[in-house]
LOKE-843916 format. One record per residue (C-alpha): residue in three letters; y, x, z. Coordinates in nm, 3 decimals, padded with zeros to 5 digits. Layout:
- residuo; py; px; pz
- ALA; Y; X; Z
...
***
This chain:
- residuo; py; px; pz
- UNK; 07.576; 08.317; 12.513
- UNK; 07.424; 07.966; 12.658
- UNK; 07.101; 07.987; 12.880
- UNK; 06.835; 07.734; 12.798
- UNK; 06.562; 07.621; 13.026
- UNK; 06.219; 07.692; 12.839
- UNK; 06.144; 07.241; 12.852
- UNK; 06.459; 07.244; 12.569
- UNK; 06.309; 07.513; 12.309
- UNK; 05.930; 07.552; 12.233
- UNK; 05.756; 07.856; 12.312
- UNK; 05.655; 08.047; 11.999
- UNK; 05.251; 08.091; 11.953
- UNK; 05.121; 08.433; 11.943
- UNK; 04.948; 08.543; 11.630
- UNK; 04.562; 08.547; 11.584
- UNK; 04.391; 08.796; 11.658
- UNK; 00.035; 11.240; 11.677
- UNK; -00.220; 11.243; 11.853
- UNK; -00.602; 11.332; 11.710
- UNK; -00.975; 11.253; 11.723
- UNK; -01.240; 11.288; 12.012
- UNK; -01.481; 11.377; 11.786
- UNK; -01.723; 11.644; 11.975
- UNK; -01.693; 12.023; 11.893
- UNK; -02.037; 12.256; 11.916
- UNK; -02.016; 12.523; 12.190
- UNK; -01.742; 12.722; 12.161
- UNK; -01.575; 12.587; 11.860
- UNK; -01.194; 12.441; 11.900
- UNK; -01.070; 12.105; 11.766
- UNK; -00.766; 12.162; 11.638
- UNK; -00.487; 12.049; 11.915
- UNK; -00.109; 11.969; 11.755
- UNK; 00.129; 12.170; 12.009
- UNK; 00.470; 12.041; 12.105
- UNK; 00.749; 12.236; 12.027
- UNK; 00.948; 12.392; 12.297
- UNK; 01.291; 12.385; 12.327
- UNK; 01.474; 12.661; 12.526
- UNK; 01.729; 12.526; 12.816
- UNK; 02.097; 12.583; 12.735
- UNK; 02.403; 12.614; 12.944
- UNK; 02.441; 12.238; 12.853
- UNK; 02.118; 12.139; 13.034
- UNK; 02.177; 12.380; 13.363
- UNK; 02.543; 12.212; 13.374
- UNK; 02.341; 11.871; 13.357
- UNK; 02.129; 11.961; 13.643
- UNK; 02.378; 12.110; 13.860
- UNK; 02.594; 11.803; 13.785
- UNK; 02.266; 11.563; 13.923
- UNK; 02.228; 11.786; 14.211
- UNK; 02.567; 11.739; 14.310
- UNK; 02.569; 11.371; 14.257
- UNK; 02.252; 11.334; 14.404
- UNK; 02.324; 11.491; 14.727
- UNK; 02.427; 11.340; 15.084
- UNK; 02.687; 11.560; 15.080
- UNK; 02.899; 11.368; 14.795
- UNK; 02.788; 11.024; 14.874
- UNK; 02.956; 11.106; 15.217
- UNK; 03.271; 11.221; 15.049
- UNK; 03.237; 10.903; 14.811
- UNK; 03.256; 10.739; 15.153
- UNK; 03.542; 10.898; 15.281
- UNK; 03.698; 10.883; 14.960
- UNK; 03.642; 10.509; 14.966
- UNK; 03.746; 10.454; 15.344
- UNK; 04.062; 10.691; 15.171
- UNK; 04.114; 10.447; 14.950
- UNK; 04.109; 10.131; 15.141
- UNK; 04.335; 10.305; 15.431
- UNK; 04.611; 10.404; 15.137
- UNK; 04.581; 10.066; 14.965
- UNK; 04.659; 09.879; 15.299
- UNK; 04.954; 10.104; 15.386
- UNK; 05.111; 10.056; 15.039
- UNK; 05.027; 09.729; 15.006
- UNK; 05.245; 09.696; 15.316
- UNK; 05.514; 09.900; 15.157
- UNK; 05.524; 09.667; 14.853
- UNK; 05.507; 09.343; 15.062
- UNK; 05.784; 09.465; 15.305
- UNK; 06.014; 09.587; 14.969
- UNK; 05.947; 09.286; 14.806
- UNK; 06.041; 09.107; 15.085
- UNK; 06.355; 09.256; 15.180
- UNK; 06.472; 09.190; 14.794
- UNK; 06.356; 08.822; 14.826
- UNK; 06.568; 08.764; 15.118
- UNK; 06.864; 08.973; 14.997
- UNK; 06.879; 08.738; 14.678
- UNK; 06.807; 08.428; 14.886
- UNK; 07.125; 08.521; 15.090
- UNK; 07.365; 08.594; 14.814
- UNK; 07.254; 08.215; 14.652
- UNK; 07.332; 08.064; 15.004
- UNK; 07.676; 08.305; 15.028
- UNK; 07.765; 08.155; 14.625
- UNK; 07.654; 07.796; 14.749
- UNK; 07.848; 07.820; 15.097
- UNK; 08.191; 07.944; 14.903
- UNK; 08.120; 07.677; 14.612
- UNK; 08.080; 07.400; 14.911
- UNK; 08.407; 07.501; 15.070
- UNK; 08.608; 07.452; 14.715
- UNK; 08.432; 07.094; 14.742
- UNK; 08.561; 06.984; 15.046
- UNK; 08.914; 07.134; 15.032
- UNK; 08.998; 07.097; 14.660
- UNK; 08.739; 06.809; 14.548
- UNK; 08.530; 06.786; 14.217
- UNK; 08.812; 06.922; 13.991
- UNK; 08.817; 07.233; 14.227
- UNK; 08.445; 07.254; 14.204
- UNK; 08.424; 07.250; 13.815
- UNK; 08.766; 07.472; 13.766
- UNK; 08.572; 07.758; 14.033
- UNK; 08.231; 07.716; 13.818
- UNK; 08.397; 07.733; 13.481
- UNK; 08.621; 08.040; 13.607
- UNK; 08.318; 08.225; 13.792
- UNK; 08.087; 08.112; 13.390
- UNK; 08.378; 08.277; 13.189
- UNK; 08.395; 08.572; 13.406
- UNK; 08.037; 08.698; 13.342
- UNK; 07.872; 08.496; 13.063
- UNK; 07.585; 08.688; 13.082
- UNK; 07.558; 08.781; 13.418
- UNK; 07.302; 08.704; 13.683
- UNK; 07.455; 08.350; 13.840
- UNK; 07.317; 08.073; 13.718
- UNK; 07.514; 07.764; 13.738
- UNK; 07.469; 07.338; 13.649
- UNK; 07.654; 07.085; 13.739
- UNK; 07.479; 06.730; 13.578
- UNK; 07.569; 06.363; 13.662
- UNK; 07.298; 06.097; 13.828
- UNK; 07.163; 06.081; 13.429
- UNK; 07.114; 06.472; 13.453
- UNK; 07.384; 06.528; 13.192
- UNK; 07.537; 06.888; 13.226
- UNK; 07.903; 06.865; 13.361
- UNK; 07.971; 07.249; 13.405
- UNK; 07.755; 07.524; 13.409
- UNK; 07.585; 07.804; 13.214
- UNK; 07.195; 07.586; 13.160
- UNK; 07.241; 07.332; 12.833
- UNK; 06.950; 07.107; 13.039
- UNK; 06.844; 07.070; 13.405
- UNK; 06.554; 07.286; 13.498
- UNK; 06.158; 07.136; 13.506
- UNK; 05.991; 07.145; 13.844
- UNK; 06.044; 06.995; 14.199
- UNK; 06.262; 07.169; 14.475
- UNK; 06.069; 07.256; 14.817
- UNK; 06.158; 07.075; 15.100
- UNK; 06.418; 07.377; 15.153
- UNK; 06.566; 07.228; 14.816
- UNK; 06.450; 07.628; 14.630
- UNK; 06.326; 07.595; 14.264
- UNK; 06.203; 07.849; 14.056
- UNK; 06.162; 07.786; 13.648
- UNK; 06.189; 07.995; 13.353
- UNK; 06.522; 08.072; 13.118
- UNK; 06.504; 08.108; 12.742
- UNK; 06.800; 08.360; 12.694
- UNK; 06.864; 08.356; 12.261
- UNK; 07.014; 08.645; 12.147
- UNK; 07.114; 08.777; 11.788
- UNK; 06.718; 08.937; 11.723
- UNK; 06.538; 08.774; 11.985
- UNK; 06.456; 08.532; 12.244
- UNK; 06.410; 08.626; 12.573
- UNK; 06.246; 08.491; 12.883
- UNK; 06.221; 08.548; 13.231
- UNK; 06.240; 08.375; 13.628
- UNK; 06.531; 08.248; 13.800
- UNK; 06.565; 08.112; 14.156
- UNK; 06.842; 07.845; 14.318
- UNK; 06.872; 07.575; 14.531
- UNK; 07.003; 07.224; 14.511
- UNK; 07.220; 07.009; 14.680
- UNK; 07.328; 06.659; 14.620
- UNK; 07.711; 06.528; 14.618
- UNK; 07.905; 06.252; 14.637
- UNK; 07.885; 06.017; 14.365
- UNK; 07.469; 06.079; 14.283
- UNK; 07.567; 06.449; 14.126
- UNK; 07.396; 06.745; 14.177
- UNK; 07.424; 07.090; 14.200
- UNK; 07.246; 07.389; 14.084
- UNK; 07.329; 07.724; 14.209
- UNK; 07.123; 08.042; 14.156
- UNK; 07.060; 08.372; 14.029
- UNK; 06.865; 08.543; 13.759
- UNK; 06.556; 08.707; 13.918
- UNK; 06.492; 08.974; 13.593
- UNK; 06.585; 09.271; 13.752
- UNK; 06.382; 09.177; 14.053
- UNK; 06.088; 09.152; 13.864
- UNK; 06.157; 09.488; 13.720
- UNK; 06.178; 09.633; 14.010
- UNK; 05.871; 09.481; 14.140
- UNK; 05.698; 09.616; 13.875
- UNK; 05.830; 09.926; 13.873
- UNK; 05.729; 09.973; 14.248
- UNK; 05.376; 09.764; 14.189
- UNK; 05.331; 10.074; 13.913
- UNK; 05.442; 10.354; 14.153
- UNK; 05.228; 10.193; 14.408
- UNK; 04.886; 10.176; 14.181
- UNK; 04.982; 10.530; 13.998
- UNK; 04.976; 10.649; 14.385
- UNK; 04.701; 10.457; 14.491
- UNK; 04.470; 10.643; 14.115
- UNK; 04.605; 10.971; 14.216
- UNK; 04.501; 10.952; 14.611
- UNK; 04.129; 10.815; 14.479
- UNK; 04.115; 11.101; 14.184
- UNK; 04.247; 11.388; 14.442
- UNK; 04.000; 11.252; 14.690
- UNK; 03.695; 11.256; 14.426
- UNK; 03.802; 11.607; 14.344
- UNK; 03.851; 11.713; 14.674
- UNK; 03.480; 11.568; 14.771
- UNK; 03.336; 11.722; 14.407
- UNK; 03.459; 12.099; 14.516
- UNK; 03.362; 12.053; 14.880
- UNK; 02.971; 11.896; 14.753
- UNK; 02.926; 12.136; 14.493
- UNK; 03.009; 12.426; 14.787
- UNK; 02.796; 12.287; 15.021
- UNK; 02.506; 12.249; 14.755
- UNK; 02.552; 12.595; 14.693
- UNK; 02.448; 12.710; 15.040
- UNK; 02.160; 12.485; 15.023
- UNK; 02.058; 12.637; 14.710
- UNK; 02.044; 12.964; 14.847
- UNK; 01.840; 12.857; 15.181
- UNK; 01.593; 12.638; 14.905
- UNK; 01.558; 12.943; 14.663
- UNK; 01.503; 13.179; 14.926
- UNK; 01.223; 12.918; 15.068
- UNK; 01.069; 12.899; 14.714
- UNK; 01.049; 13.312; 14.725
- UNK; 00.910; 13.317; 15.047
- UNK; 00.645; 13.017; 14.926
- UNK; 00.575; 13.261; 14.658
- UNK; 00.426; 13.484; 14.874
- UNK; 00.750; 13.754; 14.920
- UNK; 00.794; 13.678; 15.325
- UNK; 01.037; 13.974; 15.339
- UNK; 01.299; 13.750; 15.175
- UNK; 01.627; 13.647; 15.403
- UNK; 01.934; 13.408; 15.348
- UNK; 02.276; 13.542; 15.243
- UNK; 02.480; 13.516; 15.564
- UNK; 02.881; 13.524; 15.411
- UNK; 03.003; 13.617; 15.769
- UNK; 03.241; 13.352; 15.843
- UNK; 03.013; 13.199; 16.124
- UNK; 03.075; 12.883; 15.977
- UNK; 02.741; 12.631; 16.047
- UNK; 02.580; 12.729; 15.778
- UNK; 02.592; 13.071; 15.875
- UNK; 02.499; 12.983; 16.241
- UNK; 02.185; 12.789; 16.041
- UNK; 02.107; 13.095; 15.779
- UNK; 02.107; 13.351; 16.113
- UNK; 01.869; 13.095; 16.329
- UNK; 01.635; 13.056; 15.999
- UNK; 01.638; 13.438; 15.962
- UNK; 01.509; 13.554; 16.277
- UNK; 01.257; 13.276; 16.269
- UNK; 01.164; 13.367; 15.930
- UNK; 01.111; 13.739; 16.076
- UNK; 00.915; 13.635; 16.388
- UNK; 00.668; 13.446; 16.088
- UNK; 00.672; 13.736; 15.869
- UNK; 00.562; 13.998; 16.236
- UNK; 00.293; 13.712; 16.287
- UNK; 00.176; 13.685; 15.981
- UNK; 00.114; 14.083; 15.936
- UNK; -00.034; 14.054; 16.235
- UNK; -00.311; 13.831; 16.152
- UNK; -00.349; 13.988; 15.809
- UNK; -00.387; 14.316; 15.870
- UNK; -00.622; 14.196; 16.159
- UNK; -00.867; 13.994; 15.895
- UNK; -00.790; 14.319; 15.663
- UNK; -00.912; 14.532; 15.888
- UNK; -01.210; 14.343; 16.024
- UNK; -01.303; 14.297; 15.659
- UNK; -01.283; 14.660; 15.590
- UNK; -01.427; 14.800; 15.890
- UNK; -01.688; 14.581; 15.845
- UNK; -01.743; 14.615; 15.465
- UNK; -01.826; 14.987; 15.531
- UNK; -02.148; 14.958; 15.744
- UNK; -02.253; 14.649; 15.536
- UNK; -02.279; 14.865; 15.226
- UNK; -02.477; 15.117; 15.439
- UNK; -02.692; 14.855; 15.508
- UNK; -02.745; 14.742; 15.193
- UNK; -02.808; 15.098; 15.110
- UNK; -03.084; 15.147; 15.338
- UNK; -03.244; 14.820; 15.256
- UNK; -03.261; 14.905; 14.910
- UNK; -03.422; 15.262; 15.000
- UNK; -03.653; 15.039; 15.249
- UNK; -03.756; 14.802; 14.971
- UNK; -03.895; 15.109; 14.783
- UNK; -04.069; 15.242; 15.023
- UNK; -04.252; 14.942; 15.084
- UNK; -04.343; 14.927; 14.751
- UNK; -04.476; 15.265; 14.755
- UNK; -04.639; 15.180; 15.040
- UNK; -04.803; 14.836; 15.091
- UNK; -04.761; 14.782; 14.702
- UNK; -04.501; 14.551; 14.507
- UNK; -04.653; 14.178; 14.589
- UNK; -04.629; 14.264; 14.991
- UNK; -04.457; 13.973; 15.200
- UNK; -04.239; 14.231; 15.371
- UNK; -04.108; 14.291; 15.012
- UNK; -03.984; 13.953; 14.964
- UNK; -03.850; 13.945; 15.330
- UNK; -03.609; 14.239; 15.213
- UNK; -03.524; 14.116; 14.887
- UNK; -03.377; 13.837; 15.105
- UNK; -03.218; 14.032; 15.319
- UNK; -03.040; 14.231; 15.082
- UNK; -02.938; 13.930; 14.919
- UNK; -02.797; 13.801; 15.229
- UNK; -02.617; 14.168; 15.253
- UNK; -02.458; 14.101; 14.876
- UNK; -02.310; 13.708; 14.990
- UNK; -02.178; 13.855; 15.302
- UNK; -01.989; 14.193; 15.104
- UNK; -01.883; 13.937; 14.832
- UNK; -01.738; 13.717; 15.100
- UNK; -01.527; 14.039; 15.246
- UNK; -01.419; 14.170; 14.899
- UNK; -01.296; 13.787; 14.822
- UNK; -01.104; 13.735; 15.195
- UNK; -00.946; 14.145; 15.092
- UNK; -00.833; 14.021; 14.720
- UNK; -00.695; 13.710; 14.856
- UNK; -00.524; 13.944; 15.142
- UNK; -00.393; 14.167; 14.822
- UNK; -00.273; 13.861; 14.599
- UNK; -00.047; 13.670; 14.889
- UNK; 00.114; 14.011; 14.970
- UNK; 00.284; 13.964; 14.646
- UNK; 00.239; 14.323; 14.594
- UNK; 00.067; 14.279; 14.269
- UNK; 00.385; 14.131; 14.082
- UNK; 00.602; 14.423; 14.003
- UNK; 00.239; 14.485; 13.721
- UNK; 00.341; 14.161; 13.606
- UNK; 00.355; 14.164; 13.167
- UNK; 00.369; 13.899; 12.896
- UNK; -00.002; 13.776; 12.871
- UNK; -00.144; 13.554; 12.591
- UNK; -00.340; 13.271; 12.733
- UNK; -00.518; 13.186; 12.439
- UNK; -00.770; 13.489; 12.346
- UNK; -00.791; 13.476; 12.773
- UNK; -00.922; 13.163; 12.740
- UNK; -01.143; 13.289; 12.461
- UNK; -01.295; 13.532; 12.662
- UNK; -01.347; 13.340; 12.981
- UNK; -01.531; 13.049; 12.727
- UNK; -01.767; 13.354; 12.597
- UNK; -01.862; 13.459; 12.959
- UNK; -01.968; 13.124; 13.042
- UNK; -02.094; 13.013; 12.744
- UNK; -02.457; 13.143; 12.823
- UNK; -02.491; 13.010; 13.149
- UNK; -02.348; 12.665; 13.008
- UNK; -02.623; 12.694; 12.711
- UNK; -02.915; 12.720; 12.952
- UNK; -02.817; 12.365; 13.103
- UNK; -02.775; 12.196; 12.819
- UNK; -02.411; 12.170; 12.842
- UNK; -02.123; 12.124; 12.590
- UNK; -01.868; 12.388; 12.646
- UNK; -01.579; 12.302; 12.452
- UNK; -01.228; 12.514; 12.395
- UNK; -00.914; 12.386; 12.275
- UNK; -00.663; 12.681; 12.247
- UNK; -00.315; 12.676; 12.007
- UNK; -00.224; 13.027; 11.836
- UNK; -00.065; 13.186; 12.119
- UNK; 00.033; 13.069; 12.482
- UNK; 00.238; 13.353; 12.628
- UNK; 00.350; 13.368; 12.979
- UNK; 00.452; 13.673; 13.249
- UNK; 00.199; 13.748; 13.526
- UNK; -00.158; 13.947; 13.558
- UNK; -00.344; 13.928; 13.306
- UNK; -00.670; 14.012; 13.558
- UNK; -00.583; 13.777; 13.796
- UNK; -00.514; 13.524; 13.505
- UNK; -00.862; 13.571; 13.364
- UNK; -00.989; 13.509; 13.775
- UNK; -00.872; 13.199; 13.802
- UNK; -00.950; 13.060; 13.494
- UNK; -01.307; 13.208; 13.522
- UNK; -01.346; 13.054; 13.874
- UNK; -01.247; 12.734; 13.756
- UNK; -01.489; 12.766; 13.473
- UNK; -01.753; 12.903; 13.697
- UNK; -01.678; 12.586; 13.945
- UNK; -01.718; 12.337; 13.612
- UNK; -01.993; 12.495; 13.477
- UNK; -02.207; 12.508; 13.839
- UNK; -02.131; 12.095; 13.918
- UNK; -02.151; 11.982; 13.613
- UNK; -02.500; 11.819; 13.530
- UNK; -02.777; 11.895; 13.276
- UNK; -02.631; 11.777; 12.961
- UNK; -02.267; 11.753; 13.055
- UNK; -01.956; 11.835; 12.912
- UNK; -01.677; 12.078; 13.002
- UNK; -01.344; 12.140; 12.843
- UNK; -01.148; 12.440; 12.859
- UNK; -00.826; 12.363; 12.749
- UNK; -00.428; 12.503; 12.675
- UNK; -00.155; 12.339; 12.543
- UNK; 00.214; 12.435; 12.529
- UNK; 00.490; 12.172; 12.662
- UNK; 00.853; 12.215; 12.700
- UNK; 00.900; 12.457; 12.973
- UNK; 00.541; 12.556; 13.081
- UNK; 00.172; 12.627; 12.924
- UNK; -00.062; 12.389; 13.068
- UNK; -00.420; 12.504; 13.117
- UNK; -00.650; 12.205; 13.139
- UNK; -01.060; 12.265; 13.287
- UNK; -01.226; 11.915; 13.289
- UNK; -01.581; 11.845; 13.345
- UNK; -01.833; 11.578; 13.355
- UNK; -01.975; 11.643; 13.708
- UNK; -01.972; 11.457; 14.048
- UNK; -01.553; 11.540; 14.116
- UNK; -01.380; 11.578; 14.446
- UNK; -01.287; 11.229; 14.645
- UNK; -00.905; 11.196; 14.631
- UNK; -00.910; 11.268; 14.993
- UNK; -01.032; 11.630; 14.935
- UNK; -00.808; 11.734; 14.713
- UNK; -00.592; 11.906; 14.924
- UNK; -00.841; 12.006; 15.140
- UNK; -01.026; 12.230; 14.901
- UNK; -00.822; 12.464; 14.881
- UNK; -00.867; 12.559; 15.256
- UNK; -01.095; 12.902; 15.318
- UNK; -01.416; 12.819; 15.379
- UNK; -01.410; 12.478; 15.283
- UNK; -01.683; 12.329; 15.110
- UNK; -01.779; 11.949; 15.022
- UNK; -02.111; 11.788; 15.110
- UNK; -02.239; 11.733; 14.789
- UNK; -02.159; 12.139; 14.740
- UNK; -02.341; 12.269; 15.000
- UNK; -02.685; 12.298; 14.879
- UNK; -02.512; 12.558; 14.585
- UNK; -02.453; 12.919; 14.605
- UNK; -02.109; 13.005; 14.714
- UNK; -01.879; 13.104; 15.000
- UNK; -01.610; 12.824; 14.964
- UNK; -01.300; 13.111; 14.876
- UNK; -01.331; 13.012; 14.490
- UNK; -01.010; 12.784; 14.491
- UNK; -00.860; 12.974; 14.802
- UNK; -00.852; 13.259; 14.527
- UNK; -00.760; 13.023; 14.253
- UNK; -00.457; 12.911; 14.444
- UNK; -00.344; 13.243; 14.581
- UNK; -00.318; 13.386; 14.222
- UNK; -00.112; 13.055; 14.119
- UNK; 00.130; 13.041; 14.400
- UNK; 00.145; 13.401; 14.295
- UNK; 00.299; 13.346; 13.932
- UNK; 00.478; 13.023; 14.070
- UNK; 00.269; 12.810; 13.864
- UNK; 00.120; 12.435; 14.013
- UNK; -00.179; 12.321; 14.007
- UNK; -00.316; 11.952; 14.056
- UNK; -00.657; 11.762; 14.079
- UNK; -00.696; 11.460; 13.903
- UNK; -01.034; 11.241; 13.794
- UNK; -01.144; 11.293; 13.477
- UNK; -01.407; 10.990; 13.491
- UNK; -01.654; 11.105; 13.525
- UNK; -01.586; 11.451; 13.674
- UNK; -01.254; 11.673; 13.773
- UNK; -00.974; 11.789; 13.565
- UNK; -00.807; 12.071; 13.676
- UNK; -00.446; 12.138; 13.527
- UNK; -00.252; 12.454; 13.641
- UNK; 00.072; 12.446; 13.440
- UNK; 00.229; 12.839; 13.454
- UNK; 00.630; 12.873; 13.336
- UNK; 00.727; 12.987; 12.978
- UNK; 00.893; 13.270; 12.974
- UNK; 01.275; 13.253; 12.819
- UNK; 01.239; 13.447; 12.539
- UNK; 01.301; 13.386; 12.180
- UNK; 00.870; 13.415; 12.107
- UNK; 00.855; 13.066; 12.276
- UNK; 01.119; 12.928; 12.022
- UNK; 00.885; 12.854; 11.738
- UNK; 00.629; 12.611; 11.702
- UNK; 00.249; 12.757; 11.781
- UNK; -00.001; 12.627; 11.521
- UNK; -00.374; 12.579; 11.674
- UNK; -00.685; 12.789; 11.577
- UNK; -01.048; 12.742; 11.568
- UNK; -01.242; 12.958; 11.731
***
């Protein structure tokens, strides 16, 4: 079989290859709202959040850094194994040409040119198709002896190395690969060209480049795994410190972290958070059942005082007659009497509602013939200003919580539209179902609360300049936002221009009556 540089036989080529009107609605009459269907959460979409939360966290973008420092630290180390094999081979085939040329200089010298050509010919017919490649050519390049039909393209180095491709033909196919020799120059202009087939070098280059990246995929995929299991651990724990914050946020301040007694850090953290959670929970009694009891004690003698100005009032008016000045003086007072009980019963529900107490009577409630009622209680006192009082309900809205409480809120929220709201405004009352919660919308057309109030009206006691002048005690919203935190609902204060819109959105409960579409009424 005869060995053919590739510049003697051409290479063969490879082959080719809805939304609705605004129209306005009389008092108490609903415009028709379209309501979105909800869809129930599957194990698919809780796999799909724990997956983000896992990604998300600092927790796995540090292993993703230590996986990648992993990486880097592996990569170096077997790139120096590679370049150190690879080396050792290179030299180990570099010596054996140099031991062939040394042995095929020393027939030169002691036996001439016709010992030279007899000890190439001999060492050609020996292994035909072995590894040694060998050319003798004349100053035209003309083979003498030798298994190449042509000399090799390319230049030697100034070591006189070459390294060009063979084109080995064999009975079904060609083949190609690298060789590598060196070249001397003898007497008479010829030349010499010993080497050796590099093939299985490659191979094995390959072979270990493979090993080397397989090694390198498994490291990064065991260290990804590794970082996933240890993330999704630690995310674990700080789910059950964040869960057991949301319960106490709720309102349910007897509520402690899991230790798992391995006195780990987390533990160490859980314990510390425990007994400060405890200290909050003794201080917190402390000051309520302080304000409880001041508002009780005190809620007793103001009723007896009321009492007795009631019985006073009619005896003046026995007396000095129904149109008497002291009269009015004690309607007044009584008056004052009624704000200051109605203050103390408010500061004692509030007291009741953040307790939490009042959950275990939670029940499925339907939102939308609550919202019916609260329109009709406030539809009067809405008439006598002139004011449009508009509701907007579906079919059914049902969620789990109190259904007094419920009606509460909405009705101070009401009440608060209805009382700022001018002569001739408008107020909404409003429910619509979204995915996973029922949103209950109050908007009016009155002065609103400055952005930088928001927050600040929900504060005991707290009222805004413009509200002053009206009838109230400022524990309206305190209320409001008691009974929400209470059913783990959010509420949030936007403009309605002009006016407020209230929207408190309260969780769907994950039953199959949510999995139908709700069709809206009129009222």
């Amino acid at each position: 079989m005869r060995r053919v540089p590739p510049s003697a036989v051409g290479l063969a080529s490879p082959p080719d290859n809805p939304s609705t009107g605004s129209a306005e609605v009389a008092p108490g009459v609903a415009r028709p709202q379209p309501s979105t269907p909800p869809r129930t959460r599957g194990p698919a979409d809780d796999l799909w959040v724990w997956a983000a939360r896992v990604l998300g966290s600092s927790s796995f973008r540090l292993a993703v850094l230590y996986m990648l420092l992993l990486m880097v630290s592996v990569a170096i180390l077997l790139g120096f194994i590679y370049w150190s094999t690879a080396g050792y081979m290179d030299r180990q085939l570099d010596a054996t040409i140099e031991a062939e040329t040394q042995g095929l200089a020393e027939q030169y010298r002691r036996r001439g040119l016709r010992g030279l050509t007899s000890l190439i010919q001999e060492r050609v017919a020996r292994d035909p198709t072995g590894a040694g490649v060998y050319l003798l050519v004349d100053k035209n390049l003309q083979p003498l002896v030798g298994n190449l039909d042509r000399w090799p393209g390319g230049f030697p180095d100034a070591d006189g190395w070459v390294h060009f491709r063979l084109r080995e033909r064999g009975p079904d196919r060609t083949e190609e690969h690298s060789a590598r020799a060196q070249v001397f120059r003898l007497q008479g202009d010829l030349r010499l060209l010993v080497g050796r087939d590099v093939r299985d070098l490659e191979a094995t280059r390959r072979l270990i480049l493979e090993a080397l990246t397989w090694g390198l995929a498994l490291t990064a995929g065991l260290a990804l795994l590794g970082g996933w299991l240890m993330t999704g651990r630690v995310v674990r724990r700080i789910e059950a410190i964040n869960q057991t914050s949301r319960d106490i946020m709720e309102g349910d301040l007897s509520r402690r972290i899991a230790l798992r007694g391995s006195g780990d850090d987390f533990d160490q953290l859980a314990d510390g958070l425990n007994r400060m959670l405890a200290r909050i929970e003794s201080l917190m009694a402390g000051v309520r059942q302080v304000s409880d009891n001041i508002a009780h004690d005190l809620r007793t003698p103001l009723t007896r005082l009321r009492s007795k100005l009631e019985m006073l009032r009619a005896e003046l008016e026995t007396t000095l007659g129904a149109g008497h000045p002291a009269n009015a003086a004690v309607e007044e007072t009584i008056a004052d009497a009624e704000v200051i009980l109605s203050t103390f019963n408010a500061l004692l529900r509030i007291a009741r509602i953040e307790s939490g107490s009042q959950r275990a009577g939670f029940a499925e409630v339907d939102l939308a013939p609550l919202a019916q009622d609260v329109a009709e209680l406030y539809e009067p006192v809405a008439a006598e200003k002139g004011q449009t009082l508009r509701v907007e309900v579906p079919e059914s809205a049902r969620v789990i919580g109190d259904r007094d409480l419920l009606f509460q809120a909405l009705g101070n929220l009401a009440d608060n539209a209805v009382k700022y709201t001018p002569e001739g405004g408008d107020v909404l009352l409003r429910i619509r179902p979204l995915r996973e919660t029922i949103a209950v919308e109050v908007a009016d057309s009155g002065p609103g609360i400055p952005a930088e109030l928001r927050e600040e009206v929900f504060r005991r006691f707290f009222r805004a300049d413009h509200s002053r002048s009206t009838p109230g005690s400022g524990l309206g919203l305190s209320l409001v936002q008691a009974v929400i935190q209470l059913h783990g609902a959010t509420i949030d204060l936007a403009d309605n221009g002009p006016g407020l819109r209230v929207t408190v959105r309260l969780p769907r409960p994950r039953s199959s009556s949510q999995n139908h579409d709700h069709q809206p009424v009129s009222l």
